[in-house]
C-alpha positions in Angstrom: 21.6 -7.4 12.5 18.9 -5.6 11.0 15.5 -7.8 9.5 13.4 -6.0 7.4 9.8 -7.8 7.2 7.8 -7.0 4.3 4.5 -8.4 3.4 3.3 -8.7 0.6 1.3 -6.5 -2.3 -2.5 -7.0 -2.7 -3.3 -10.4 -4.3 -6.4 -11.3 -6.6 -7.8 -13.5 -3.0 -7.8 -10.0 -1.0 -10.4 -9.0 -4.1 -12.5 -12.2 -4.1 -13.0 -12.7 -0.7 -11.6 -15.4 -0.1 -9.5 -17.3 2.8 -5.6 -17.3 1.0 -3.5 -19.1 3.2 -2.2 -21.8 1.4 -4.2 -20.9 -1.9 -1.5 -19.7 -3.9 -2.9 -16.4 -6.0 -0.4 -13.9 -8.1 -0.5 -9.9 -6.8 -3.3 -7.8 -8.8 -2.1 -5.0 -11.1 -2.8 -2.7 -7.5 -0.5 -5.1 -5.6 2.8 -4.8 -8.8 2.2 -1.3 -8.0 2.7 -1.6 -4.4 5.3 -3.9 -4.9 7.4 -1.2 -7.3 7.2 1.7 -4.8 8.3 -0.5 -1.6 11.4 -1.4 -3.6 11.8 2.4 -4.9 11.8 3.0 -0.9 13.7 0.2 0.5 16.4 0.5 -2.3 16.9 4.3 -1.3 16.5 4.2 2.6 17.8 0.6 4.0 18.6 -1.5 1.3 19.4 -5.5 2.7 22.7 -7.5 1.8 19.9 -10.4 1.2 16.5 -11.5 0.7 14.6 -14.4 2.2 11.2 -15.1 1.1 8.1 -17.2 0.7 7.8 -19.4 -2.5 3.9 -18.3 -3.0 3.1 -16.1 -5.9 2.1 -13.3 -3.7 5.2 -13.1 -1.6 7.4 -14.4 -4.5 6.5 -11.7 -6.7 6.7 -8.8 -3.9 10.4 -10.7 -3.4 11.3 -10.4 -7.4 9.9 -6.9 -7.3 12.6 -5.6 -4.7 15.3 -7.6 -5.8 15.5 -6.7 -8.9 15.7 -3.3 -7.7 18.4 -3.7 -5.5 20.6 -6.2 -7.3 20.7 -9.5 -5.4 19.2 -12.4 -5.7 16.0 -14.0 -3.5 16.8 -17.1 -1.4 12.9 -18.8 -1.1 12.3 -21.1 1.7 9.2 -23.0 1.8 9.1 -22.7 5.7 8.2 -19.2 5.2 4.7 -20.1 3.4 1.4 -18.8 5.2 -0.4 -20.8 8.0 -1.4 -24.1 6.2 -5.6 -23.7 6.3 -5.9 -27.0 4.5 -9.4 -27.3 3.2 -10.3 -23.5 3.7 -7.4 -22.4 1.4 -9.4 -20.8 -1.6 -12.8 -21.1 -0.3 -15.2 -17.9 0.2 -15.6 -16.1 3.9 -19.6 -17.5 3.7 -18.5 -21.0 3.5 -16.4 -21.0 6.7 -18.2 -23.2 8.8 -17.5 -26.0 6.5 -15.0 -26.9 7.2 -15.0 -25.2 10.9 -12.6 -22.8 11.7 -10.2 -24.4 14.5 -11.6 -22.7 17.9 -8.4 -23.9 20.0 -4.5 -23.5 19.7 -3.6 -27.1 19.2 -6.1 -28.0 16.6 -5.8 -28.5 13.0 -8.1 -27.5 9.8 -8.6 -30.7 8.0 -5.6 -31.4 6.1 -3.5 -28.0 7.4 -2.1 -27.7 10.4 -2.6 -26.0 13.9 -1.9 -22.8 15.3 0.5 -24.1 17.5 2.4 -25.4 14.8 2.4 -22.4 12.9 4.0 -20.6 15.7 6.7 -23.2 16.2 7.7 -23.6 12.1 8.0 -20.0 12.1 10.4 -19.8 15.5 12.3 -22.2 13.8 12.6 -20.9 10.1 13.4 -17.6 11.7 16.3 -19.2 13.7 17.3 -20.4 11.0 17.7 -17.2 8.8 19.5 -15.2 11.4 22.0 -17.6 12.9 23.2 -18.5 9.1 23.4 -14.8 7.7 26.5 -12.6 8.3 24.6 -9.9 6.6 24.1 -6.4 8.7 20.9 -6.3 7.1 18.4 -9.0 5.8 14.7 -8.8 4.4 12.1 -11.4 4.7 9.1 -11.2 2.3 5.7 -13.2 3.6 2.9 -13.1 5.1 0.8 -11.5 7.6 0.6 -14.7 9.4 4.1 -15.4 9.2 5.2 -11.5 10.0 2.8 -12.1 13.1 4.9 -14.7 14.4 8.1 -13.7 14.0 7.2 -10.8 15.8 5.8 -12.9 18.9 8.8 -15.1 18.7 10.8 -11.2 18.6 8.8 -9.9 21.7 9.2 -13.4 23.6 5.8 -13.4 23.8 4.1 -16.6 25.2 2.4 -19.3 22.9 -1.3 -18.7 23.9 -0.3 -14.8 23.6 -3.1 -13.6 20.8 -2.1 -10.0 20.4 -1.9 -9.1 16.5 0.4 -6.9 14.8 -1.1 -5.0 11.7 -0.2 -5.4 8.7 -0.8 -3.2 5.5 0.2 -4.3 1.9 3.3 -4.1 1.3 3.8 -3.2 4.9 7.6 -2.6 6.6 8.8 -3.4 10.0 12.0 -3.1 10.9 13.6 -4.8 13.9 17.2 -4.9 15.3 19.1 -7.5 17.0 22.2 -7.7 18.5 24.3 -9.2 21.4 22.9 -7.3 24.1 19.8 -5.8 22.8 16.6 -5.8 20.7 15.6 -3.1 19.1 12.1 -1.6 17.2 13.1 1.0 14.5 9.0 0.8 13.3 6.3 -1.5 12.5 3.5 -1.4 9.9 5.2 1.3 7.6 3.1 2.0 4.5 4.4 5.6 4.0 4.9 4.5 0.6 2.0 3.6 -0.8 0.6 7.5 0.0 0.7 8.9 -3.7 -0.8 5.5 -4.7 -4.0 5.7 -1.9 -4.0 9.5 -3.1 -4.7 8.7 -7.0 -7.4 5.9 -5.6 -9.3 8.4 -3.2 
C-alpha cells in the first residue's frame, strides 16, 4: 500500500502569527491556490482509491480541494486533528509564556494534551487507516504535527526521538508499505507550488 501524506495549504493563523493547533482557521486565498495545484498534480501523477483526513478547516478544505478533483469522497476522522495545545490554540508567538510551553515529553498544556500522547493517538489512528483499507493507494490530509508522527511511527523511531521532518504547504510525502518492506518514494514535495512562488517573487 501506498500513503500519500499531504499537509495542508496556508491558513489565515500562518499570517497572524499565531500558535494553530487546535485553533481551527480556514486556508487564505494563497492556501485555495495551493490546494488547486496539489490536486491538479496528485490527480495526474498518483491519484489515491481514498482520502482520510482531519476535520479542521485547514486540512478539511485541502481534503475537499483534492477530492473533488479526483472523484471520491473524504472519510474525516477526528483522530487526525493537530496536537491539542489547549490554552495556546489561537494565542500570538509573544504571549507564549502564558501559558508555558510544555518543556518535557509527558507533560500537558493546560487543557491539551502531552507530547507523548500526541505520538501515541497518531500510532494508533494510523493503524487504524491502513489495517482497514484494501486500497493500493490512500491519502491522508493533516498536519505538520500529525505528518511528523506518522513518519516516526513509519521509521520506528523511538518515543523521545526529536528529529523533524519538514513540511511545506501543501507538502507530499509518499511512503510505501508492504509485507516485507518499507519504502520512501519522497518526502516534502512542493514541486507544485513553483509557478505559484514564481508569480509571488
Amino acid at each position: 500500500m501506498q500513503i500519500l501524506l499531504i499537509r495542508h495549504g496556508e491558513s489565515e493563523a500562518d499570517l497572524l502569527k499565531v500558535h494553530e493547533g487546535r485553533a481551527d482557521f480556514p486556508l487564505t486565498d494563497r492556501g485555495r491556490q495551493q490546494a488547486k495545484l496539489m490536486a491538479e498534480r496528485v490527480k495526474s501523477e498518483f491519484p489515491p482509491d481514498s482520502i482520510w483526513a482531519s476535520p479542521l478547516k485547514r486540512a478539511s478544505e485541502t481534503a475537499s480541494t483534492l477530492a473533488a478533483a479526483i472523484g471520491c469522497s473524504v472519510q474525516y476522522e477526528d483522530d487526525l486533528m493537530e496536537y491539542n495545545n489547549g490554552r495556546l490554540a489561537g494565542l500570538s508567538y509573544e504571549a507564549t509564556n502564558k501559558p508555558p510551553i510544555p518543556k518535557f515529553l509527558h507533560e500537558q498544556v493546560e487543557q491539551g494534551e502531552s507530547a507523548i500522547e500526541f505520538r501515541m493517538r497518531i500510532e494508533s489512528v494510523f493503524s487504524r487507516i491502513i489495517t482497514s483499507s484494501n486500497d493500493n493507494r490512500i491519502a491522508i490530509v493533516a498536519h505538520g504535527g500529525v505528518i511528523n508522527n506518522i513518519l516516526r511511527s513509519f521509521f520506528k523511531m523511538p518515543v523521545n526521538q526529536e528529529f523533524w521532518f519538514k513540511n511545506g504547504d501543501t507538502a507530499l510525502h509518499l511512503i510505501e508499505i508492504s509485507e516485507n518492506t518499507q519504502l520512501v518514494h519522497f518526502l516534502n514535495n512542493v514541486s507544485h507550488l513553483d509557478e505559484l512562488d514564481n508569480r509571488r517573487a
